[in-house]
C-alpha positions as a Markdown table, in Angstrom:
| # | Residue | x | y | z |
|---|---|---|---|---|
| 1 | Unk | 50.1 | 85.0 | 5.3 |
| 2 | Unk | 53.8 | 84.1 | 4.2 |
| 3 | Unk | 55.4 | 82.5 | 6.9 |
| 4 | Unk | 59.2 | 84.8 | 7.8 |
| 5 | Unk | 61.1 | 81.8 | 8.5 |
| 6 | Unk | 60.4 | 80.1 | 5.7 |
| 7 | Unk | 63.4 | 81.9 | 4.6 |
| 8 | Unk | 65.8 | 81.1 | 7.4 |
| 9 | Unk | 68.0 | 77.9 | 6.6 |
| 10 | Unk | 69.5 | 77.0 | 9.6 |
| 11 | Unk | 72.1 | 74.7 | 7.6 |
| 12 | Unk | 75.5 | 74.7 | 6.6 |
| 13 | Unk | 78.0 | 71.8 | 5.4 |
| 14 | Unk | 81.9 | 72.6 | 6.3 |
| 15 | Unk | 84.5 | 72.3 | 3.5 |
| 16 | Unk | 85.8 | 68.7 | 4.3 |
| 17 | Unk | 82.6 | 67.6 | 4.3 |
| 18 | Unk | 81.0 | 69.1 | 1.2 |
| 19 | Unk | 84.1 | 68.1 | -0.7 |
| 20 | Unk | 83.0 | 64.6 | 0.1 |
| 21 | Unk | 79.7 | 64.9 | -0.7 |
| 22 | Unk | 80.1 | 66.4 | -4.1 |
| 23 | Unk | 82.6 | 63.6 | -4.6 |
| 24 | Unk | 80.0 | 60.9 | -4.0 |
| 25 | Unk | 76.8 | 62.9 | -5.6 |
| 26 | Unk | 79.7 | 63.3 | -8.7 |
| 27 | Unk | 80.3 | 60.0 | -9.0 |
| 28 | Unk | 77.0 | 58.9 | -9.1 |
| 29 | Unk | 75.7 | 61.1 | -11.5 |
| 30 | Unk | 79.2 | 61.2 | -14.0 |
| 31 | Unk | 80.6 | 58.1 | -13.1 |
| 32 | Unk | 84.3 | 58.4 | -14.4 |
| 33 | Unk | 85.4 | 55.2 | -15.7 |
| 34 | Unk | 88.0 | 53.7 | -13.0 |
| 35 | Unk | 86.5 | 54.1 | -9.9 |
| 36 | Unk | 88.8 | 54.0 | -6.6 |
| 37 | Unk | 87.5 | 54.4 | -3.4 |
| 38 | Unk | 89.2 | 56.0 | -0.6 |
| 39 | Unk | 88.7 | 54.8 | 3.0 |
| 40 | Unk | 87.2 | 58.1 | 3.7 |
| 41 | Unk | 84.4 | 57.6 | 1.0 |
| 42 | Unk | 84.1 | 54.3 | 2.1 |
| 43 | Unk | 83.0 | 55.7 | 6.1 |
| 44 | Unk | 80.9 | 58.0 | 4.8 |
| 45 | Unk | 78.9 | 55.0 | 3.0 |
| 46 | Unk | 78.7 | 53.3 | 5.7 |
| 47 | Unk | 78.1 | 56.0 | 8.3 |
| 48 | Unk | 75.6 | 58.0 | 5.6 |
| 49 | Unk | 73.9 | 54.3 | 4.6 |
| 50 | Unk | 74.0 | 55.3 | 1.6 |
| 51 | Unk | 76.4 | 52.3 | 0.5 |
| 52 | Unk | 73.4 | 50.3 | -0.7 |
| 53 | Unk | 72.7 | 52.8 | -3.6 |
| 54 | Unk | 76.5 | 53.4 | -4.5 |
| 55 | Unk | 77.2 | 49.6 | -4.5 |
| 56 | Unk | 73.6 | 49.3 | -7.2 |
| 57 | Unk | 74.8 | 52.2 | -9.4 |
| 58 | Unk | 78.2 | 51.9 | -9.5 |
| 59 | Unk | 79.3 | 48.5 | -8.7 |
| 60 | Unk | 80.3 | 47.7 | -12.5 |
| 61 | Unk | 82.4 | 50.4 | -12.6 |
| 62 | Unk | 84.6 | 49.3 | -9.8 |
| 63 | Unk | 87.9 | 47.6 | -11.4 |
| 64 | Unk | 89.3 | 46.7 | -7.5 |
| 65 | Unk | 87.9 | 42.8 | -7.1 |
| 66 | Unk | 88.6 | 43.3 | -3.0 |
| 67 | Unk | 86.5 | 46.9 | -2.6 |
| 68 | Unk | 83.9 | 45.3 | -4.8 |
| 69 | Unk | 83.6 | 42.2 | -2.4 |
| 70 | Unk | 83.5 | 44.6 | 0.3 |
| 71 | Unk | 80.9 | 46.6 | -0.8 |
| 72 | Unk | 79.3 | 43.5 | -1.4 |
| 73 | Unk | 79.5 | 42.1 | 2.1 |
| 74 | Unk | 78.2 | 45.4 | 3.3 |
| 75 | Unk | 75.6 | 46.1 | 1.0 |
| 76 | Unk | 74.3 | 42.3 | 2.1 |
| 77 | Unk | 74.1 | 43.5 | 5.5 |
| 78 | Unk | 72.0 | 46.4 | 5.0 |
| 79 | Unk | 69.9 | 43.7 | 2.6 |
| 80 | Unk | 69.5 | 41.9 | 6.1 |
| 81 | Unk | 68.7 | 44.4 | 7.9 |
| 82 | Unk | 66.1 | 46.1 | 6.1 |
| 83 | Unk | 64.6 | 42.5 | 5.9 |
| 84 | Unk | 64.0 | 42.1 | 9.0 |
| 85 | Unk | 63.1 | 45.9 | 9.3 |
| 86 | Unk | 60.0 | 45.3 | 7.2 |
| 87 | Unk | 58.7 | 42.9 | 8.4 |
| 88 | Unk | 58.5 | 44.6 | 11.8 |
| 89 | Unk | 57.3 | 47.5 | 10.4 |
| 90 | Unk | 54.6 | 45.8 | 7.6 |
| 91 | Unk | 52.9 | 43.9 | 11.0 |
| 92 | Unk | 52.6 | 47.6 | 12.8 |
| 93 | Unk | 50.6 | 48.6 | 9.3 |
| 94 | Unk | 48.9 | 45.8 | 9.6 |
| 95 | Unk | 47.7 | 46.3 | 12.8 |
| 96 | Unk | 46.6 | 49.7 | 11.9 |
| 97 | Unk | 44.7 | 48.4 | 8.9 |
| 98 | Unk | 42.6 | 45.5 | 10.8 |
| 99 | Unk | 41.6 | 48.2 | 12.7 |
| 100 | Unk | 40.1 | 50.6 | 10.1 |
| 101 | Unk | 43.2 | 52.7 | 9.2 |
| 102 | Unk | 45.1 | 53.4 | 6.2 |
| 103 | Unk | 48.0 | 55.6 | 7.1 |
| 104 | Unk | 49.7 | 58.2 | 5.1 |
| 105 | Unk | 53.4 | 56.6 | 5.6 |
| 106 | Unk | 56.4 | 59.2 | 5.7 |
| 107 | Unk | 60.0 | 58.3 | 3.9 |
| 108 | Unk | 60.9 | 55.1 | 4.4 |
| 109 | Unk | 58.8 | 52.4 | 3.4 |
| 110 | Unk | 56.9 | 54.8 | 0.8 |
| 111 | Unk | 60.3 | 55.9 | -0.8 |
| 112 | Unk | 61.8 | 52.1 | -0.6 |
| 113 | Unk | 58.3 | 51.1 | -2.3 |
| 114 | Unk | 57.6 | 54.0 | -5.0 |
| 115 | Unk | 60.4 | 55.6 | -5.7 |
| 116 | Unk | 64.0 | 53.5 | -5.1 |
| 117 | Unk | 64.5 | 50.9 | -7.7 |
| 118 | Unk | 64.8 | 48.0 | -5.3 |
| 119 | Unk | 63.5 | 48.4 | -1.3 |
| 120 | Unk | 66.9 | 47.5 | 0.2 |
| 121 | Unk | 68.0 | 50.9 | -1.6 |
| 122 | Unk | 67.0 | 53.3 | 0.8 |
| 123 | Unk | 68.2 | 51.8 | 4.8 |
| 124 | Unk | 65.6 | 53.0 | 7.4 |
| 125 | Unk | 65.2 | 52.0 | 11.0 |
| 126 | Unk | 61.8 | 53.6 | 12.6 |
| 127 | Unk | 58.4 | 53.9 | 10.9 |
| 128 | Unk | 56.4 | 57.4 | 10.6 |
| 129 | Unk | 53.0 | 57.6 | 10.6 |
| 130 | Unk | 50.7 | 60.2 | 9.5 |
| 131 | Unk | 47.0 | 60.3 | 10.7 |
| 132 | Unk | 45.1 | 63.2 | 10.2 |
| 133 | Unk | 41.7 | 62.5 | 11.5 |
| 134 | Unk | 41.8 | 62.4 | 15.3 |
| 135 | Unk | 39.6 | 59.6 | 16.4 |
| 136 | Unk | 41.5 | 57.6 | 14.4 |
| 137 | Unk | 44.8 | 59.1 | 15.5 |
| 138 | Unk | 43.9 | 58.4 | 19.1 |
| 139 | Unk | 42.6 | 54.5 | 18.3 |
| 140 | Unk | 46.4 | 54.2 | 16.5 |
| 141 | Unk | 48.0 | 55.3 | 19.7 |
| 142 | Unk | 45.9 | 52.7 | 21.6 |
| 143 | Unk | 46.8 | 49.7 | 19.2 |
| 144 | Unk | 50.3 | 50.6 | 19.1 |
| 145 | Unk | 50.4 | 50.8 | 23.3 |
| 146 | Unk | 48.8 | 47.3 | 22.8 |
| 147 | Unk | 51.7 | 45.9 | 21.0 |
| 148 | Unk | 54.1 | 46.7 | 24.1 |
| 149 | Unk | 55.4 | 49.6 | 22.9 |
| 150 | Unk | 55.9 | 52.5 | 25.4 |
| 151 | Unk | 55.8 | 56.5 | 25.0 |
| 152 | Unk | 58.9 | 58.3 | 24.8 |
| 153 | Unk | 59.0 | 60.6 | 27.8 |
| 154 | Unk | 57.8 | 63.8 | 27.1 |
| 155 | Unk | 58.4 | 66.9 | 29.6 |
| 156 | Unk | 54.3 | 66.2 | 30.4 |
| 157 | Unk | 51.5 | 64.5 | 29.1 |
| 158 | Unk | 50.5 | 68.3 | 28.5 |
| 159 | Unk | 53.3 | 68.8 | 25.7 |
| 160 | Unk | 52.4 | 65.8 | 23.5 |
| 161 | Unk | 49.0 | 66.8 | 23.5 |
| 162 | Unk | 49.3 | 70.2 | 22.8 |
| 163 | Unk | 51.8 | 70.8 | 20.8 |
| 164 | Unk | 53.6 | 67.9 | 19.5 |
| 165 | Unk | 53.1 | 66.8 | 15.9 |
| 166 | Unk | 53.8 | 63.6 | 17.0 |
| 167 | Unk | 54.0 | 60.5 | 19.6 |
| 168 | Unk | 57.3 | 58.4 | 19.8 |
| 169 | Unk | 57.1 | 55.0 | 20.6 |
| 170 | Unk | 60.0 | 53.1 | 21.8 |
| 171 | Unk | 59.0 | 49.1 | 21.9 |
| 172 | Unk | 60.5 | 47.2 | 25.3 |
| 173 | Unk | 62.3 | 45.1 | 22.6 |
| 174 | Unk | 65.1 | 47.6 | 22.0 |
| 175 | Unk | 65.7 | 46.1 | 18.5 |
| 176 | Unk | 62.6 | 46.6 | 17.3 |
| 177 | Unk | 61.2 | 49.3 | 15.2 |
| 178 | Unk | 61.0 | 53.0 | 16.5 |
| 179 | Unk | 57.8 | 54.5 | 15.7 |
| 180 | Unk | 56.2 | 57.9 | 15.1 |
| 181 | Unk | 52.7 | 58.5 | 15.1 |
| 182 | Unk | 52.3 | 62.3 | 13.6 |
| 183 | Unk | 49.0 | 64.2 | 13.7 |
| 184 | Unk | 50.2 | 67.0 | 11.7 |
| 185 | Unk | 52.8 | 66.9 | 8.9 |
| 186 | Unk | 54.9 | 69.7 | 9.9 |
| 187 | Unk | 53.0 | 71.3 | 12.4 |
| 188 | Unk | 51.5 | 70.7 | 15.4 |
| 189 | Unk | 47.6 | 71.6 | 15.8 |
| 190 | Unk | 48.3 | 74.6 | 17.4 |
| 191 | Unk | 50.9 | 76.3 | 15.7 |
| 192 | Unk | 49.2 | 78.6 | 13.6 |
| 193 | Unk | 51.4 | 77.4 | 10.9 |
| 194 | Unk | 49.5 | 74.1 | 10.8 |
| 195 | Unk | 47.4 | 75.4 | 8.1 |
| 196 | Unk | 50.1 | 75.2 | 4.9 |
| 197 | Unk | 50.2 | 71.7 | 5.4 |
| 198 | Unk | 46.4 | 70.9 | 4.7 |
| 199 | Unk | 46.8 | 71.1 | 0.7 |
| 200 | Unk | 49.5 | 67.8 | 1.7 |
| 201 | Unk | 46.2 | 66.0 | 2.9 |
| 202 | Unk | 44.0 | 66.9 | -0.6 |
| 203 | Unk | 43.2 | 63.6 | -2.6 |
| 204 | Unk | 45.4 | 64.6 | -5.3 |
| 205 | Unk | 48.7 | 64.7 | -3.8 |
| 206 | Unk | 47.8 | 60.9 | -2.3 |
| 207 | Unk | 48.2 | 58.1 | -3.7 |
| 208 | Unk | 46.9 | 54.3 | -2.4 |
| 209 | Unk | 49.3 | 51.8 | -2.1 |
| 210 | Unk | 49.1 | 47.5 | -1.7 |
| 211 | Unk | 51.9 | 45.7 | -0.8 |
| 212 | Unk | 51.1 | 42.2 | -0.2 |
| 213 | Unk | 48.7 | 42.1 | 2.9 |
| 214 | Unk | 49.2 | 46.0 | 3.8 |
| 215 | Unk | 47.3 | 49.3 | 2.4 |
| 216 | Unk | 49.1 | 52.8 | 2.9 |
| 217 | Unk | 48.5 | 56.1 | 1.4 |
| 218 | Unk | 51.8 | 57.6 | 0.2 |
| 219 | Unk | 52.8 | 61.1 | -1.2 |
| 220 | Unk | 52.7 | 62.3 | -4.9 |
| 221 | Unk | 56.5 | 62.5 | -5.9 |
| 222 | Unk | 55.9 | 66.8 | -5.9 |
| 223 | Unk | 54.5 | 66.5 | -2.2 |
| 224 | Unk | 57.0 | 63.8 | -1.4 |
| 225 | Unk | 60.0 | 66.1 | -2.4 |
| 226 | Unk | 58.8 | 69.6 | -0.5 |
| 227 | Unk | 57.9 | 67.4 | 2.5 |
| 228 | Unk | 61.7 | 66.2 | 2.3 |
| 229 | Unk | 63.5 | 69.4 | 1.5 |
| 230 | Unk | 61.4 | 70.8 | 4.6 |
| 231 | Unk | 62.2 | 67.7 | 6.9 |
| 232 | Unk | 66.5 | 68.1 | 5.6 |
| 233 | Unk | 67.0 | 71.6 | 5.9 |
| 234 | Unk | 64.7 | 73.0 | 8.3 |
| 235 | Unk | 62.4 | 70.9 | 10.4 |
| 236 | Unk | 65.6 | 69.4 | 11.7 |
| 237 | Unk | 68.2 | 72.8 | 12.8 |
| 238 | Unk | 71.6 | 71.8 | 11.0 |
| 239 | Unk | 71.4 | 68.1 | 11.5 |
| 240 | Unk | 73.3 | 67.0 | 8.0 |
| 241 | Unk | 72.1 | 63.5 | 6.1 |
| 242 | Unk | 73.8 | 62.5 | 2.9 |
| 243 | Unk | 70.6 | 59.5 | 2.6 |
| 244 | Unk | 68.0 | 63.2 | 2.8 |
| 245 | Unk | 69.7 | 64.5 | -0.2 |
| 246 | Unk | 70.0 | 61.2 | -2.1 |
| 247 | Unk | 66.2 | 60.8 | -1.6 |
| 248 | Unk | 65.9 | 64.2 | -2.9 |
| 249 | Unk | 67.9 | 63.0 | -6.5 |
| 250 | Unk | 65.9 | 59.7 | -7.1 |
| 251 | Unk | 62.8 | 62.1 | -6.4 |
| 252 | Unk | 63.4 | 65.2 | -8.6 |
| 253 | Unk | 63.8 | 63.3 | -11.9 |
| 254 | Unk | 60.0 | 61.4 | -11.5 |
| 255 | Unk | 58.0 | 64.2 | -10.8 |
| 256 | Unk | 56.6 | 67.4 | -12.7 |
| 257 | Unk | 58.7 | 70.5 | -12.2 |
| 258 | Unk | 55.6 | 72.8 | -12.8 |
| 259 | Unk | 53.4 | 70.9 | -10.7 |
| 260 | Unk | 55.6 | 71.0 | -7.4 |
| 261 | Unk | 56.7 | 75.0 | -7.8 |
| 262 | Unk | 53.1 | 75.5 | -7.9 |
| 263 | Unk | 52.5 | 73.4 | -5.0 |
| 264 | Unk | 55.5 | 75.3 | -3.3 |
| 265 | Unk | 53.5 | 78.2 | -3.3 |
| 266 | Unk | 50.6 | 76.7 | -1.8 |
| 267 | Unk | 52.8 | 75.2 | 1.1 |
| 268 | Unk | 55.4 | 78.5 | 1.5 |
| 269 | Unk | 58.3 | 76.7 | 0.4 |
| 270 | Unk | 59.3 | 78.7 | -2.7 |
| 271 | Unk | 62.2 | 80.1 | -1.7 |
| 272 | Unk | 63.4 | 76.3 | 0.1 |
| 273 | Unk | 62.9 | 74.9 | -3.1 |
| 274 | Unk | 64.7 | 77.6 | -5.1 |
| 275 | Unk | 68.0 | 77.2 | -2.3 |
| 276 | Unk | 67.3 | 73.1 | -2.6 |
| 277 | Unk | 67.9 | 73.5 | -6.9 |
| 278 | Unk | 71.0 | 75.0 | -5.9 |
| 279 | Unk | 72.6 | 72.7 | -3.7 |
| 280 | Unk | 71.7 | 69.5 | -5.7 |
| 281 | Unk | 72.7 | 71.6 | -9.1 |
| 282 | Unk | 76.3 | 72.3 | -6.6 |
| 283 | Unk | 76.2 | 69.0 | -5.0 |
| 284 | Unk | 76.3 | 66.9 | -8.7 |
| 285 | Unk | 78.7 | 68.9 | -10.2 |
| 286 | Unk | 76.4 | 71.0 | -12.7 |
| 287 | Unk | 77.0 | 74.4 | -11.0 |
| 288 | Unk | 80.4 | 75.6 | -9.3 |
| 289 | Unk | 78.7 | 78.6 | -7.4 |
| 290 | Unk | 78.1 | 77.3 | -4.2 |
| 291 | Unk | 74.7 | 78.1 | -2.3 |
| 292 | Unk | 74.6 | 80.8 | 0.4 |
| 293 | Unk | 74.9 | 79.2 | 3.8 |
| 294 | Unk | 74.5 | 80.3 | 7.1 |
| 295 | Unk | 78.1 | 80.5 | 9.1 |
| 296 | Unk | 78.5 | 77.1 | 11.8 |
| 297 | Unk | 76.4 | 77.8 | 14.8 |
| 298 | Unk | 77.1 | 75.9 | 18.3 |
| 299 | Unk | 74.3 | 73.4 | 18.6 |
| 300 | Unk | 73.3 | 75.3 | 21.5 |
| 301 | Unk | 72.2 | 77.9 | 19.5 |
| 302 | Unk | 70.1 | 75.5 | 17.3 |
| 303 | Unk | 68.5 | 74.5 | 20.2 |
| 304 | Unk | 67.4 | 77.7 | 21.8 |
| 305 | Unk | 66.5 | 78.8 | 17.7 |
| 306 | Unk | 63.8 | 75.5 | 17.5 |
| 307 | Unk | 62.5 | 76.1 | 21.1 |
| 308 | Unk | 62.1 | 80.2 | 20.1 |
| 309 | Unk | 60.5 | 79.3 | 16.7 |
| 310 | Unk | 58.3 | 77.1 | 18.3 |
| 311 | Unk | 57.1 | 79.1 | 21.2 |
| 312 | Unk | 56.3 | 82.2 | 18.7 |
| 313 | Unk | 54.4 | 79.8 | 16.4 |
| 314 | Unk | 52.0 | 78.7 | 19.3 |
| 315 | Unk | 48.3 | 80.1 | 18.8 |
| 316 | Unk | 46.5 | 82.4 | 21.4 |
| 317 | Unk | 48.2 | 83.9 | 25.0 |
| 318 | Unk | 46.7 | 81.1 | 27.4 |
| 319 | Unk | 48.4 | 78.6 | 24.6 |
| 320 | Unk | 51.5 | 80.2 | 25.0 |
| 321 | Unk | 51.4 | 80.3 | 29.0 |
| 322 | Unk | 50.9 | 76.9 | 29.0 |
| 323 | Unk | 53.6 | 76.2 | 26.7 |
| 324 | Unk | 55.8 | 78.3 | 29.1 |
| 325 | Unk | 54.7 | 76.6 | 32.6 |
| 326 | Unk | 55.1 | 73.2 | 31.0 |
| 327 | Unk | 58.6 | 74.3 | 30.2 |
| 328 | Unk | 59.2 | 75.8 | 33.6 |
| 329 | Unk | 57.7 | 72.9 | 35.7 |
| 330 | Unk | 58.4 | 69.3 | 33.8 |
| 331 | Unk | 57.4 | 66.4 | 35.0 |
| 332 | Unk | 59.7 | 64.4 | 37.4 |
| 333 | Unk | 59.8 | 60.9 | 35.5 |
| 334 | Unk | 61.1 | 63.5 | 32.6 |
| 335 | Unk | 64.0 | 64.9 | 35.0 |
| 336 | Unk | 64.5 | 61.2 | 36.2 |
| 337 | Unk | 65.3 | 60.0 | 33.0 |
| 338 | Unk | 67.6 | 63.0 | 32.0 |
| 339 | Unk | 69.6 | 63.3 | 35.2 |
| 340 | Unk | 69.2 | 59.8 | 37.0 |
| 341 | Unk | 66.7 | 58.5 | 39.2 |
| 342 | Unk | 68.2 | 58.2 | 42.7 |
| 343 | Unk | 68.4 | 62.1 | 42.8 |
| 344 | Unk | 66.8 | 63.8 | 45.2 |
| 345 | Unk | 63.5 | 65.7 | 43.5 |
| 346 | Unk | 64.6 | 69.2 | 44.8 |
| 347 | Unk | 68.4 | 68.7 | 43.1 |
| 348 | Unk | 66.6 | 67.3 | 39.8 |
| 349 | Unk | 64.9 | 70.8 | 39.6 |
| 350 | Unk | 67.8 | 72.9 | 40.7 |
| 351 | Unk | 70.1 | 71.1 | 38.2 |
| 352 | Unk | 67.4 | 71.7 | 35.4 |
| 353 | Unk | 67.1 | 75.5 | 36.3 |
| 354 | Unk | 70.9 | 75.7 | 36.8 |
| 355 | Unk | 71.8 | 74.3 | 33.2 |
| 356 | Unk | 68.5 | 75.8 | 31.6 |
| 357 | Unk | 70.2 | 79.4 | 33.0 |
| 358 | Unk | 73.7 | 78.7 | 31.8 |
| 359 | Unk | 72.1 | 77.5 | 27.9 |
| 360 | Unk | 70.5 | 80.6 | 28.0 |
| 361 | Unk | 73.6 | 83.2 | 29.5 |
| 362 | Unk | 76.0 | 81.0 | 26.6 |
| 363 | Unk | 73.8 | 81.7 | 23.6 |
| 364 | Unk | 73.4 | 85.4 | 24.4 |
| 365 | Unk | 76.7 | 85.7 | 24.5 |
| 366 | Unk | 76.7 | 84.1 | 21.0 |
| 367 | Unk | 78.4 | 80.7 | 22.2 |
């Protein structure tokens, strides 16, 4: 059954910003042949991390000795970084391997590996992890809990079991790697959505990888790109990456076109991948007309849109009531952490209820 919000983009980009954005995308597709940077471009480099790519690409074209060196220093300094990222994040795959697992890894390493010329070419700080069968998924949890690394505090135990697609892991080193351990790609196991993500899992849109002392399955480049135009535009509600979209170009050229529309259908993402085509096509300069976007929503009303999406998905009433009583009742070490912990337990409630009330009263009103 086609899924109705697959056609609702909750994403827009405001003019200042898109004029940005299809400055750098511009650039890097048409280079023009003196290249100046502005110290606007040069934030959103650094803010977007996307410096590491522009400073690859372009670098040659940049007649300005001092912005060169600059870019250099910088682009050194995500080289560091990432070093010291993956090696973090290769012991953690490790781990999972000595105990049995190859994981299906998500972005990150599998993008810096398969599809970025050079790994320092796509900056990542936390490492997702996809394990679909459950006993394993459960013995991952356990190994990654033995490597001091601590749950993120969900509003009960209830929620991350039920419907979470994933665990977050925070270690007690707080400059270590984040980690995600998902059980379902897009989809918790009881959304009744869950089910368009099981041609993701099929042997022929995986592919084994060996780095050195580390196995990991990674995506095709077709199931790779509609997981990634999913993740950008609607898994997260209006939250705007410029490194999303940039994995999207290095994708689109290595895969077949044919393949991944037919996949789309498979997956309900035709008409995402038809809106997607048209923002890159804006974004780079090869179309003028620019996409259809939703108008600039508080992101109070993104929040109340995710939590209504999600409830509605939920399979079966008792699901649903649970869902709705977790909500309603959350655990106190969940308040604690939100509101502070020497507050009394009856003003943690009342606080939660109070603001829970006025979010609610705002976004009818169409704050």
């Amino acid at each position: 059954m086609k899924n109705k919000s697959s056609n609702k983009i909750w994403w827009t980009l405001d003019d200042e910003t898109s004029n940005m954005w299809r400055n750098f995308f511009r650039n890097l597709m048409n280079p023009s042949p003196e290249l100046n940077l502005s110290s606007e471009m040069m934030n959103l480099l650094l803010k977007e991390r996307v410096l590491p790519y522009f400073y690859f690409k372009l670098s040659e074209k940049i007649d300005d000795e001092s912005i060169k060196e600059i870019l250099k220093k910088h682009y050194l300094i995500f080289f560091c970084q990432n070093k010291a990222y993956r090696i973090k994040a290769e012991k953690i795959i490790k781990r999972m391997n000595d105990i049995g697992i190859v994981p299906i890894i998500l972005k990150g390493i599998d993008l810096q590996d398969n599809f970025y010329p050079k790994i320092e070419l796509r900056p990542t700080s936390d490492l997702d992890i996809l394990i679909i069968n459950g006993e394993q998924f459960h013995q991952a949890n356990d190994e990654i809990k033995r490597m001091n690394y601590n749950l993120y505090q969900y509003r009960s135990k209830k929620y991350a079991n039920y419907f979470s697609k994933d665990f977050a892991y925070l270690c007690a080193d707080r400059n270590d790697v984040m980690v995600e351990i998902h059980n379902g790609l897009r989809f918790g196991k009881n959304d009744k959505r869950c089910h368009h993500d099981e041609i993701f899992y099929k042997e022929e849109n995986l592919i084994l990888h060996e780095r050195g002392k580390i196995q990991y399955l990674g995506f095709s480049a077709e199931a790779n790109y509609l997981y990634l135009i999913y993740h950008a535009f609607q898994s997260h509600f209006n939250l705007k990456r410029a490194l999303w979209l940039l994995d999207l170009f290095v994708i689109k050229d290595k895969m077949d076109k044919d393949k991944m529309r037919a996949l789309a259908k498979k997956v309900d993402l035709e008409y995402l991948v038809e809106w997607t085509e048209d923002l890159l096509n804006w974004l780079s300069g090869k179309e003028e007309k620019k996409p259809n976007f939703e108008r600039e929503r508080s992101p109070r009303f993104y929040s109340i849109e995710k939590i209504k999406r999600e409830f509605f998905n939920i399979e079966g009433l008792n699901k649903k009531i649970v869902w709705i009583l977790i909500w309603l009742f959350p655990e106190k070490k969940f308040l604690k952490k939100r509101y502070g912990n020497n507050i009394s337990v009856v003003s943690l409630y009342f606080i939660y209820y109070f603001r829970m009330c006025k979010s609610l009263f705002k976004t009818l009103k169409g704050a």
